[in-house]
C-alpha positions in Angstrom: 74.2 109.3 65.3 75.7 111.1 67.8 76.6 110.0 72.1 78.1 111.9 75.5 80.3 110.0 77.7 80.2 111.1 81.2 83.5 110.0 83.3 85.4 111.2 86.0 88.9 110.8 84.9 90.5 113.9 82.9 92.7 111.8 80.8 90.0 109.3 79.4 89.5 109.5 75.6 88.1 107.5 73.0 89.7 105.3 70.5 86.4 103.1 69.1 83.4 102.5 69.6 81.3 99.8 68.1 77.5 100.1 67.4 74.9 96.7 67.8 71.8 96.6 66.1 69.2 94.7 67.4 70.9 92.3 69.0 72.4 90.6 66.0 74.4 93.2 63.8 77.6 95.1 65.4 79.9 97.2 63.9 83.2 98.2 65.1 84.3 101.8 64.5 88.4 103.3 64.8 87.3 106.5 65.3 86.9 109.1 68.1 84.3 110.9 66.8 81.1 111.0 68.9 78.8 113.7 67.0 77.1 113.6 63.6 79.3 109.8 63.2 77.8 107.7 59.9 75.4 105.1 60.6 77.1 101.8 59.7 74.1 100.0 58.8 71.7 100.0 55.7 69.2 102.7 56.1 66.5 101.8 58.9 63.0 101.6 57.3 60.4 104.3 58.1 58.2 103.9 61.1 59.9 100.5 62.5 61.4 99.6 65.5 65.4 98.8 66.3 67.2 98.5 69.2 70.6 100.2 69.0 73.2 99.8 71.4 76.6 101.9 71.3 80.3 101.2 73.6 82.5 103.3 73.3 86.5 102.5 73.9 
């Protein structure tokens, strides 16, 4: 999993950032890695649908 943040201020950075799944799962990350992050969910089964949502802090 990997996300871009686009902002205007220089001195933003990230501290978290916290992953929902489908509406009903969410998992809360300390980290400021944005690339190539693990997926903090069981696997995702082949060829079905999820709705993934990602904040970052």
């Amino acid at each position: 999993m990997s996300c871009q943040v686009r902002t205007d201020d220089p001195a933003w950075r990230q501290t978290s950032h916290e992953v929902e799944l489908d509406g009903d799962e969410t998992a809360h990350v300390d980290s400021a890695e944005r690339g190539l992050v693990p997926w903090p969910f069981a696997p995702l089964i082949s060829h079905s649908g999820a709705s993934v949502r990602i904040r970052v802090a």
